[in-house]
C-alpha positions in Angstrom: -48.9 -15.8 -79.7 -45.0 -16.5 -79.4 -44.2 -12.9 -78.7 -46.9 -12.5 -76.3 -45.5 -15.4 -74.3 -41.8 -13.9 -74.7 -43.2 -10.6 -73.3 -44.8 -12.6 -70.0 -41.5 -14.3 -70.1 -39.5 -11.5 -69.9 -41.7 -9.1 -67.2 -41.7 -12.5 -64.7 -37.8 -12.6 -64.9 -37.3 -8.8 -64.6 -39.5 -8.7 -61.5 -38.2 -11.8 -60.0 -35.1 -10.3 -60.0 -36.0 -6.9 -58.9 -37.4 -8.2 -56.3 -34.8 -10.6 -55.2 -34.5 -11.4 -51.2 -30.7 -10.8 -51.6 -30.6 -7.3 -52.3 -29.3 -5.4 -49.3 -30.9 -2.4 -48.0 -28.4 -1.4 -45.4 -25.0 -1.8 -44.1 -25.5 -0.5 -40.7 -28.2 -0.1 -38.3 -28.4 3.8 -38.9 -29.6 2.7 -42.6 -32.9 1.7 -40.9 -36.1 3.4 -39.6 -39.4 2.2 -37.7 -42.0 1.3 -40.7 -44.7 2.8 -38.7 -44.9 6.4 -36.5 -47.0 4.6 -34.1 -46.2 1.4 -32.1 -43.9 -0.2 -34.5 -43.0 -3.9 -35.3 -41.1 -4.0 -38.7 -37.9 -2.0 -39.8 -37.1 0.0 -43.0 -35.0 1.1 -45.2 -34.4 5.5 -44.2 -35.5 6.5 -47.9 -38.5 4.3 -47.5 -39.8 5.0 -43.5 -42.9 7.2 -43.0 -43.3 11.1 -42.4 -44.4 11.5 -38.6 -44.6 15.0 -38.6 -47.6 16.2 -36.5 -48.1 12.6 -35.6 -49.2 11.7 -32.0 -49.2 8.5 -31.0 -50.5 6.3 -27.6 -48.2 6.1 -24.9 -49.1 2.9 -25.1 -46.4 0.2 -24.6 -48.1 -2.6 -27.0 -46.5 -6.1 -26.8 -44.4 -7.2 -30.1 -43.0 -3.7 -30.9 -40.2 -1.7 -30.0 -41.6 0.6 -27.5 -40.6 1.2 -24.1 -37.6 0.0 -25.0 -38.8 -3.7 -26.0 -36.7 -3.7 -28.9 -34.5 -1.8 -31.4 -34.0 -1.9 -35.3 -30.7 -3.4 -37.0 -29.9 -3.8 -40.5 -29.3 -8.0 -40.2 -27.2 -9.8 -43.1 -28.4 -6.3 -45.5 -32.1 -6.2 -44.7 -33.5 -3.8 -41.5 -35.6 -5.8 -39.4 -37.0 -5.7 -35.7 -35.2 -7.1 -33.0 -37.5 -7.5 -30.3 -35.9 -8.4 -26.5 -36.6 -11.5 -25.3 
């Protein structure tokens, strides 16, 4: 029982700190890409962002994303995010 409970221990710290907030992702802007191929609202890293090859989207521009120019992606204090114009 005491080595099962070391075990759970162990796998909660590792992924805690795998998955820490603080870990940067980028150091500039060009670090980051759209999440999405189509109307976009969340930024990530460039090894991470989706294949939109053959892809068509809506010429849609939908509120809350970046098309038509509503906003662009930045890498902010090491994490890419969505910076939407106000």
């Amino acid at each position: 029982m005491k080595k099962c409970f070391m075990f759970s221990f162990i796998l909660l710290f590792v992924f805690l700190v795998s998955c820490s907030p603080s870990e940067k992702v980028c150091s500039v802007d060009t670090d980051c890409v759209q999440a999405t191929c189509c109307h976009p609202s969340a930024a990530v890293p460039k090894e991470a962002g989706p294949d939109c090859a053959g892809q068509f989207c809506t010429q849609e521009c939908m509120p809350g994303t970046i098309d038509c120019g509503q906003g662009e992606i930045k890498c902010l204090e090491g994490s890419c995010q969505v910076v939407l114009n106000e």
